[in-house]
C-alpha positions as CSV (number, residue, x, y, z in Angstrom):
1,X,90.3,145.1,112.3
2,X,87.0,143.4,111.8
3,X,86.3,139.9,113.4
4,X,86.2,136.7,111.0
5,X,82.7,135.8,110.4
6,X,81.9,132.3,111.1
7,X,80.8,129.8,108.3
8,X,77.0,129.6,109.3
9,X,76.9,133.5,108.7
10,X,77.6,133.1,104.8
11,X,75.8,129.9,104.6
12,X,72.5,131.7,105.8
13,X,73.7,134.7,103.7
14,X,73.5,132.9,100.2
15,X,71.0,130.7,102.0
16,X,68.7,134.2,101.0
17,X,69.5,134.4,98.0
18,X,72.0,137.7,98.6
19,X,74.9,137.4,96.5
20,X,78.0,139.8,95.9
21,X,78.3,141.9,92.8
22,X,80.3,140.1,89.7
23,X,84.2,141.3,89.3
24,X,84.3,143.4,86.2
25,X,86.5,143.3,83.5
26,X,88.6,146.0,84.1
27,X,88.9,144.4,87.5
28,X,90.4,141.5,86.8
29,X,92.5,142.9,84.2
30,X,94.2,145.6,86.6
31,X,94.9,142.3,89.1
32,X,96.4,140.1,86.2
33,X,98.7,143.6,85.2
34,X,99.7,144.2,89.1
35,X,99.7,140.0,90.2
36,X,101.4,138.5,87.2
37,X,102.7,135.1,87.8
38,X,106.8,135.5,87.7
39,X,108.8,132.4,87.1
40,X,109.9,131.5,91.1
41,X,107.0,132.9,92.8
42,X,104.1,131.2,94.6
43,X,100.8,132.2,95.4
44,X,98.5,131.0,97.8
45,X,94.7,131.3,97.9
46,X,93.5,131.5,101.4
47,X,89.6,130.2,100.5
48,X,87.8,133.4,100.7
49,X,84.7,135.3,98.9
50,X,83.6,133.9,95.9
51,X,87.1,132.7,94.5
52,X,86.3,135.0,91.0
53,X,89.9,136.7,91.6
54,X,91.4,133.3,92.3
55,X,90.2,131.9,89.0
C-alpha cells in the first residue's frame, strides 16, 4: 500500500503547473452505469484528486 502524500506535496505539484489528465466521456459514463444512485443508498466523497468523478 502506498503512503498518503501530505498536502504540501500536491500544493507544490499544481504549484508547477502539472495537472492530471481530464476524465473522458466514456469514463464517466461506465461510473454513472456501475455507481448509480439507488433510492436508500449513500455515498460519501472522501476529498480526493480532482473531484471530476465526484461531480
Amino acid at each position: 500500500m502506498r503512503e498518503a502524500l501530505d498536502v504540501s506535496v500536491w500544493d507544490a505539484y499544481y504549484a508547477d503547473g502539472r495537472h492530471f489528465r481530464p476524465v473522458m466521456d466514456e469514463e464517466r459514463e461506465a461510473l454513472r452505469r456501475m455507481a448509480a444512485p439507488r433510492p436508500g443508498l449513500s455515498a460519501l466523497d472522501v476529498g480526493c484528486g480532482t473531484a471530476d468523478f465526484a461531480k
